[in-house]
N, C-alpha and C positions, 0 to 999 in steps of 0.2 A: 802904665804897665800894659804890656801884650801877652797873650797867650800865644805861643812859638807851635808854627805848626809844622806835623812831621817830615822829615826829611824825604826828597824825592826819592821814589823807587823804582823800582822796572814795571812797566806795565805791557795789557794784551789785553782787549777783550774780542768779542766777536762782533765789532761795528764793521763798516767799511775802511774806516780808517785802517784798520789792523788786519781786516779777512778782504780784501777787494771780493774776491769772489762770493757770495751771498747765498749764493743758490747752486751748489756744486754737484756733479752727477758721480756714481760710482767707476771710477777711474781716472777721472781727474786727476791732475796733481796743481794744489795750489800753495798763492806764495802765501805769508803770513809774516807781519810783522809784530815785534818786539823794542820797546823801546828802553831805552836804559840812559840814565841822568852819564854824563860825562866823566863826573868825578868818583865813577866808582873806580874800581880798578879789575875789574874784571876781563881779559884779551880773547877769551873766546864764551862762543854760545853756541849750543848744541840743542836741536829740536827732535825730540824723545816723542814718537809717536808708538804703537802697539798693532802693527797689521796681523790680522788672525793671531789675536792672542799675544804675541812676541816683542817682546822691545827691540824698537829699529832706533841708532840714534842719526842723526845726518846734520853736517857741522852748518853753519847761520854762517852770512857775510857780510857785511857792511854795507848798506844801503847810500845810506846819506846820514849827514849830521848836519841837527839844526836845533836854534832852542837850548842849548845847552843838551839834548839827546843825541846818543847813537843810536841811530834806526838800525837794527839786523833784520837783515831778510831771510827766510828758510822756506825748504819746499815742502810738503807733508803731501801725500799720498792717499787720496779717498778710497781707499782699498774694504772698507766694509761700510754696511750702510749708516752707524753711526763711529766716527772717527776719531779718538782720541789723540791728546797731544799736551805735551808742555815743556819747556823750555827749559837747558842747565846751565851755567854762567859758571867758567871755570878761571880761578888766576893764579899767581903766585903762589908760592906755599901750602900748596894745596886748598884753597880757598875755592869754594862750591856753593852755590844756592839753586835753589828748585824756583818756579815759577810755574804756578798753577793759579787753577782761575778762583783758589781762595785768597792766594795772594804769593806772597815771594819766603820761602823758608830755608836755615841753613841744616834742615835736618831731610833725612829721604819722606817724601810722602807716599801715602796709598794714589791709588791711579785714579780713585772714584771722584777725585775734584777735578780734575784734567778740562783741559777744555774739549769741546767737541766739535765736528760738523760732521752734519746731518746731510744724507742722500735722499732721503724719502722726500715724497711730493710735499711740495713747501705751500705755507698757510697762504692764503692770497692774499693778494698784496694792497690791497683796503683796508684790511684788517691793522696794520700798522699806523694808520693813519684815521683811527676810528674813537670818538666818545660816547661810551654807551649810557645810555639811561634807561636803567630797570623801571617797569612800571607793574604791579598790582594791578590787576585791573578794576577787581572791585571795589579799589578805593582811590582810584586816579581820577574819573570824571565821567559821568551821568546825563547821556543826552537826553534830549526830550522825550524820544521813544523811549526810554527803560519805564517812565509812568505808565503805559500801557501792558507792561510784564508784570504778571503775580508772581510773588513772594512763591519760591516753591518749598513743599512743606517739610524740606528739612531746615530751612532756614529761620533766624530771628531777624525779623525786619526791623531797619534800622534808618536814621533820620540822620539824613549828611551831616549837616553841622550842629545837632544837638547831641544824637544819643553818641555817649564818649565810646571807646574801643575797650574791650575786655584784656586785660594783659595778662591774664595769666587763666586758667581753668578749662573745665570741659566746653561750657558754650564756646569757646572762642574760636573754634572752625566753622561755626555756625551762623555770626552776627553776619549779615548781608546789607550791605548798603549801593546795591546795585550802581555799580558803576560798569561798563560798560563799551564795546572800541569803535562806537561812531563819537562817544565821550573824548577817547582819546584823539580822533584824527582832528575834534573838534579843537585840541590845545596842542595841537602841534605848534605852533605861532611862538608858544612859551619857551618850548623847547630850542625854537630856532634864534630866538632871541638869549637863548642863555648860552651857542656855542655847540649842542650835541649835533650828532649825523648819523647817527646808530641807534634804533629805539626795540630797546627787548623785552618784550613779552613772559611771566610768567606764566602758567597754562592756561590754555584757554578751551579745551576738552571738557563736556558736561560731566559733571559731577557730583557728590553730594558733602562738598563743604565750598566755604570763599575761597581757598587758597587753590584748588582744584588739582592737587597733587594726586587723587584719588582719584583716577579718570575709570568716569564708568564705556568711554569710546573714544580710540583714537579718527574715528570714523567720520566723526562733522565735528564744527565749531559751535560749544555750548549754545542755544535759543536763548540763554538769560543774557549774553552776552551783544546779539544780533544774528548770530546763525553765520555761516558761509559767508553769506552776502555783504555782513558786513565784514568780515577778515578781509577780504577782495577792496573792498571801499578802503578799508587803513591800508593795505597795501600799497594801490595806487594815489595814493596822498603822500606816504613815505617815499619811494619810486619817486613821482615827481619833482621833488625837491632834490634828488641827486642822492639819496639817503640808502640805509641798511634798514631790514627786518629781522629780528631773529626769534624764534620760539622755540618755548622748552620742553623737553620731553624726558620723562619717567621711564627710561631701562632698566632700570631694578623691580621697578614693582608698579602694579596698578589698582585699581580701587576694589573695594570687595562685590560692587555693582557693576564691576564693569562684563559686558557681555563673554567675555571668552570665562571670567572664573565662575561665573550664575551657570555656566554650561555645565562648566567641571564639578563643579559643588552637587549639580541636579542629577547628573551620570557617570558612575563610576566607569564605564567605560565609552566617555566621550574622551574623542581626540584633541580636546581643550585639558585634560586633565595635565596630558604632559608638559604643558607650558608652565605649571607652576609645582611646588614641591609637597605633594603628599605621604605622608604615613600610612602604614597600614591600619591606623584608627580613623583615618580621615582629618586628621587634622593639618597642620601647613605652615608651611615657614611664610612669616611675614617680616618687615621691615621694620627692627627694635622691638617685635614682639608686638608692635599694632595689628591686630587681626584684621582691620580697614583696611590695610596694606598688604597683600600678600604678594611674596616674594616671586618677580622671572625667574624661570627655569635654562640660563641660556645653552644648555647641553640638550635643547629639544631642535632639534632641525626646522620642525614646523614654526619656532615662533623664530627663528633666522629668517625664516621663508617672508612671511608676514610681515616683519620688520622692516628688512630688506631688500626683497626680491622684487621685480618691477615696478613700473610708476605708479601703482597704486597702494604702494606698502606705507606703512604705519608713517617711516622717515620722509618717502620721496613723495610722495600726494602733494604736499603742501610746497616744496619745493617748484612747483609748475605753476602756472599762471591759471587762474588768475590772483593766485594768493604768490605765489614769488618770494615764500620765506629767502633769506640769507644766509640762513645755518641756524644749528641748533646750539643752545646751552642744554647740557644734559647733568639730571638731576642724578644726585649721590651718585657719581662716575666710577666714586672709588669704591660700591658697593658691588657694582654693577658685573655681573657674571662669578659674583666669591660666596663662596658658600663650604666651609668645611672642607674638606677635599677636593671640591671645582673651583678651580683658577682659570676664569674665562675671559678674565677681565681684560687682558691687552688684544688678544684674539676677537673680541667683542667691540672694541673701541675701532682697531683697524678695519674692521670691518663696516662699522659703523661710516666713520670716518671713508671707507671707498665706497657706499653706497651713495652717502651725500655729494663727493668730488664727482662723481658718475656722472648723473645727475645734474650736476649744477659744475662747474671747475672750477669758480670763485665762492663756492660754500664754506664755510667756516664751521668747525666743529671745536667746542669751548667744553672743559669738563667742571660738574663742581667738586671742590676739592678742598673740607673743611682745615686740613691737619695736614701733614708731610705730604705732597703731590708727585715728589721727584724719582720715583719710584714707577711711574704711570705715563710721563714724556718719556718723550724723542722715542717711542716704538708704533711711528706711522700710525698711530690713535689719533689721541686727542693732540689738538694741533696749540693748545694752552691750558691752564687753568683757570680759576677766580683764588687769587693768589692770595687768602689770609693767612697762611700760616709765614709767609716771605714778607710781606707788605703789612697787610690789616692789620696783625695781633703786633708786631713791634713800635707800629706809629701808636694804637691804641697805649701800649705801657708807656712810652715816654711822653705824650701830652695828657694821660688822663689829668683829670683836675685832683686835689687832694680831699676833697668831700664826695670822692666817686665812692659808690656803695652797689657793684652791683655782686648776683650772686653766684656768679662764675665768670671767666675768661672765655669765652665763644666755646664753652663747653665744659672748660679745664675747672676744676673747684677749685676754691679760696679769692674770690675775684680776679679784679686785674690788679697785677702786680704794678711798683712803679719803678723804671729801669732807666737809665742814665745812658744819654748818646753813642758811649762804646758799645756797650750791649745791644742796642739797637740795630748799630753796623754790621756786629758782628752776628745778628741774626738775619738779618737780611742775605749776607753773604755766604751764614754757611746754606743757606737753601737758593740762592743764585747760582752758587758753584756748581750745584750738585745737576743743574741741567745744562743744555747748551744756549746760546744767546738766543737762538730762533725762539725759542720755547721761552724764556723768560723775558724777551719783550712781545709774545702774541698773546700773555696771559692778562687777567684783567687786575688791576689796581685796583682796589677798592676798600673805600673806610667804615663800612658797614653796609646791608642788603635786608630785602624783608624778614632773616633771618636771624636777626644783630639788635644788639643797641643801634640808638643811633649814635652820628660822630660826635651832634652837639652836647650829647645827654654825658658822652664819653670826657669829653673836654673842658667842657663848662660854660665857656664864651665862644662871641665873634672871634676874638682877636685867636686865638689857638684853632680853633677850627679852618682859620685861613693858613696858621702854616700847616697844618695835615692836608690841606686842598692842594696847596703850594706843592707840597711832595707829590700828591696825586699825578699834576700836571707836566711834572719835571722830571720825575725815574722813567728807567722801560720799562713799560707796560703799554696796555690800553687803560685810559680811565675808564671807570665804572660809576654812576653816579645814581644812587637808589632816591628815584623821586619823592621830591620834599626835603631832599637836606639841605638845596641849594635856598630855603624858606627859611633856612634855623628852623623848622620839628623838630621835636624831641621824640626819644623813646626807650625805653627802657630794657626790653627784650624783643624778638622775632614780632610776636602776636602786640604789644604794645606799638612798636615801631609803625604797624600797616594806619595809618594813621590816614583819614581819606583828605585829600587836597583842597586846603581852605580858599576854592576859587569865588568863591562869593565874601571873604574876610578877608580882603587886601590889608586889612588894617593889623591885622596880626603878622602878616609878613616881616623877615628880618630882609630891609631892602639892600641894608649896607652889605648881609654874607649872599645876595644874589648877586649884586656888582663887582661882588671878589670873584666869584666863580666866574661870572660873564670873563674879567679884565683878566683868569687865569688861562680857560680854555683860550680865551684869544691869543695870547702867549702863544700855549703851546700850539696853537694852528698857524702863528706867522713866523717861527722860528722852528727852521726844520732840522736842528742840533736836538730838540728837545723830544722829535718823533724817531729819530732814525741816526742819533750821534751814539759816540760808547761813552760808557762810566768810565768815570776814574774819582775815586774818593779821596781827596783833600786833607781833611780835619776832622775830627772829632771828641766834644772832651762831654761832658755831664749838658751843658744847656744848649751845643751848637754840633750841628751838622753842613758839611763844607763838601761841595762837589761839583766834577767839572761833566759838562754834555760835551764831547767834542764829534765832528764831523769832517770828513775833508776838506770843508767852505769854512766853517765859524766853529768858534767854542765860545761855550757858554758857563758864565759860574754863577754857583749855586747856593746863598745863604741858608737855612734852615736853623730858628732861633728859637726856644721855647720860653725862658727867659732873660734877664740881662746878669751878664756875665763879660770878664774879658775883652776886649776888643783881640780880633785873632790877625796876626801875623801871615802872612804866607809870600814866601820868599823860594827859590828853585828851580828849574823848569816845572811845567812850563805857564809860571806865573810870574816869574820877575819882570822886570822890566815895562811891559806894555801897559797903557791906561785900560780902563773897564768903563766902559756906559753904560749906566745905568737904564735896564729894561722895565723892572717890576720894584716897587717897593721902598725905592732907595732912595740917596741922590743923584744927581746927575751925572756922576761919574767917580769911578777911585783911580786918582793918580798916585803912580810909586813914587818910594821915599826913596832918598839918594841913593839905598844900595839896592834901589830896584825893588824893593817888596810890598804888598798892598797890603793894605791895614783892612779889615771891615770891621766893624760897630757892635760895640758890646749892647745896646738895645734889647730889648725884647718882651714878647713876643713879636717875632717880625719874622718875613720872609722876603729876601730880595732875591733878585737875577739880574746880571750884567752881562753883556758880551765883551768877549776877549777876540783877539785878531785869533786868526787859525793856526794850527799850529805846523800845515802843511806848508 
């Protein structure tokens, strides 16, 4: 028996395949295609755009047919800087379906899933082809100089491979196990052997905890760390291997030591006061109510100023040589400028955002974005997100293990739920829709951050943690990979997870989940359907997820197995007929059965990948 997978449908997304134009300016008028299975019966297609407000429709023509598809071409008009559109299929009998980018409906939809393109300055084009690796500093790697640095005295000094990590309570911003970024530049080697080319930095601003969210100056680079000088050293270590740097920075709030609120707190009428939000008792808005934290004020000119404003501001410093950041990931993005009545937040981010493109033209600005983000793209901001609520939080529910106990959902109470492959789709896609393709392949994938459990602690084993890797490597996105997962560490929440890097205990290494990661990222770095082809989703039932990368050169298909189940079917364009070679995981190839349809393997857990001929 086979599990019968769904019948072909029309499809669009915003690849090249479908958008040739990529990078469109306001005026434009580009073509856009739509493809639709042969055997529908639909004779005409009408492409439904919205210039200033208004529904325009303007009729699609027939391209070419191939594959068992009719290509329709249509023209859509860049008429505002973000451009809406989707597609009407009209036949017989009055017979109508909508196409939008949450999928194909035979009822009218809202306009807010529409697809889009975007005029504003586009994310650079590295960033597409980028694997990030978060690193902790304090618990990444400890060169020989940090024995020479005292413990400072808000710190609990702590012994690399002995004293364990505190996961839960007040010491726990406290344990210091001095790790350190001549540490880091020292294990790049690791990195480049495992496939990244993007190494991100959490803060590295002195402060008065390990996580350094708390910066008491954005003005030099922590002395526990190496000072300046070493920033410049890792710089040019990453730089010379052809690499990205990125660092993080705190626009909502900064440490309660940090020099501009010691100011505001000492004089009621210092001009530090208005950067952050006082009462007239003197008290102050801080972030979640941490008094450590007090809350930017971003309706103050002066901290724009300082943020912003020439190359010595808070953003651009660090952007110049000899440190040559790459862009910033910016912490709570979605905090960032909201406050009660101030809504500063998109006006904050574009701004953000043109200070660093200034600046740098290939800088990349990444926001973080625990819960819904799509609210916060495509408004010339933040050029992606760190996509858990699209990605993270749906792979977590359908591979947790069933002896998972933790005590919330990356925030949400009652743990993690356990959800079945539909649901999973269907979550992914209603938060894909809701942005444009730009934006949902410049945001970051990822299966957990210092912020998280981690994947393994999520999953249980090797074997499931390789297909959640597998997905990582294979959707749009950038992957994200929070150093130490690619070890099998575990971890149980944010503060458990920072767990410092067992480089002197090779023997506790999971060798076999480094050689999946290594054999994964290599994938996606020699097949470029998997950096820059569009989705199109396949199958999906309770243990299997089924999907095609395609590209105007190759297509690529996609197993995703959490258990064994079924062997799946798939028969239609544009799968029938051709053989599949096997790439990742599999056998050496799926040849079709006589009525042309490919069978894949009820297995599992497994993850494969095959290449299909193109469908161009």
């Amino acid at each position: 028996m086979t599990a019968p997978a769904g019948q072909p449908r029309p499809h669009h997304d915003g690849s090249a395949l479908h958008v040739p134009e990529q990078a469109p300016a306001l005026g434009d008028t580009v073509d856009v295609f739509l493809r639709v299975p042969e055997t529908s019966r639909f004779d005409r297609v009408y492409l439904r755009s919205t210039p200033d407000g208004e529904p325009h429709f303007t009729e699609a023509t027939v391209d070419r047919r191939s594959g068992g598809e009719v290509w329709w071409r249509a023209e859509v008009e860049v008429r505002n800087p973000v451009t809406t559109y989707r597609f009407l299929l009209t036949g017989a009998a009055g017979r109508q379906r909508w196409v939008n980018a949450l999928g194909d409906f035979g009822h009218d939809v809202p306009d807010n899933t529409d697809f889009r393109l975007v005029a504003y300055d586009p994310p650079p084009a590295w960033a597409r082809d980028a694997v990030v690796y978060q690193i902790f500093p304090d618990r990444f790697a400890r060169s020989a100089a940090a024995d020479a640095r005292p413990a400072p005295d808000w710190a609990i000094p702590c012994d690399w491979d002995r004293t364990p990590v505190i996961g839960r309570g007040p010491e726990t911003p406290y344990q210091f196990y001095g790790g350190d970024l001549d540490g880091v530049a020292e294990r790049l080697d690791h990195l480049d052997r495992l496939g990244v080319n993007t190494v991100y930095l959490t803060p590295i601003f002195p402060a008065r905890s390990n996580h350094r969210y708390d910066a008491a100056t954005f003005g030099h680079v922590d002395p526990l760390l190496g000072g300046d000088a070493a920033l410049a050293r890792l710089a040019a270590e990453v730089h010379a291997r052809g690499w990205r740097l990125l660092g993080d920075i705190t626009s909502n709030h900064t440490g309660d030591s940090h020099e501009w609120f010691v100011d505001a707190v000492s004089d009621v009428d210092s001009p530090d006061r208005g950067l952050y939000y006082f009462d007239e008792t003197g008290d102050y808005e801080s972030w979640l109510g941490v008094k450590s934290l007090p809350k930017l004020n971003w309706g103050s000119p002066e901290l724009r100023r300082r943020f912003l404003a020439g190359p010595d501001s808070v953003l651009n410093r660090w952007l110049h040589p000899p440190y040559g950041l790459d862009g910033w990931r910016v912490d709570v993005a979605n905090m960032t400028g909201r406050r009660g009545r101030d809504a500063y937040t998109h006006e904050v981010a574009a701004a953000l955002r043109a200070a660093v493109t200034a600046t740098r033209r290939d800088g990349l600005v990444v926001a973080e974005h625990g819960h819904d983000f799509t609210g916060d793209l495509d408004a010339d901001g933040w050029q992606g997100t760190m996509n858990y609520a699209g990605f993270c939080r749906p792979v977590w529910s359908w591979l947790r293990h069933d002896g998972l106990d933790l005590p919330d959902f990356l925030g949400v109470p009652g743990g993690v739920p356990r959800r079945d492959g539909p649901e999973v789709l269907a979550t992914m896609r209603a938060f894909g829709a809701l942005v444009s393709w730009r934006a949902l392949t410049h945001s970051w994938l990822l299966l957990g951050s210092h912020d998280s459990a981690r994947i393994r602690t999520v999953v249980g084993d090797a074997d499931r943690q390789e297909v959640a890797v597998g997905l990582l490597c294979t959707l749009p996105g950038t992957p994200m990979i929070f150093a130490g997962d690619e070890l099998g560490l575990t971890g149980r929440n944010g503060e458990d997870s920072r767990t410092p890097m067992p480089w002197r205990r090779p023997e506790s290494w999971d060798g076999a989940t480094f050689e999946r990661y290594r054999g994964l990222l290599g994938l996606r770095r020699s097949v470029p359907a998997l950096r820059h082809g569009g989705l199109r989703w396949a199958y999906a039932d309770a243990e299997s997820l089924v999907f095609l990368r395609e590209s105007p050169t190759e297509s690529v298909l996609v197993l995703a197995r959490r258990g064994t189940a079924e062997p799946v079917r798939l028969a239609g364009p544009p799968l029938a007929g051709p053989e599949a070679v096997n790439l990742y995981g599999g056998a050496d190839a799926l040849r079709p059965g006589p009525d042309g349809a490919l069978t894949l393997p009820g297995d599992g857990p497994t993850f494969q990948v095959w290449r299909l001929p193109s469908v161009s």
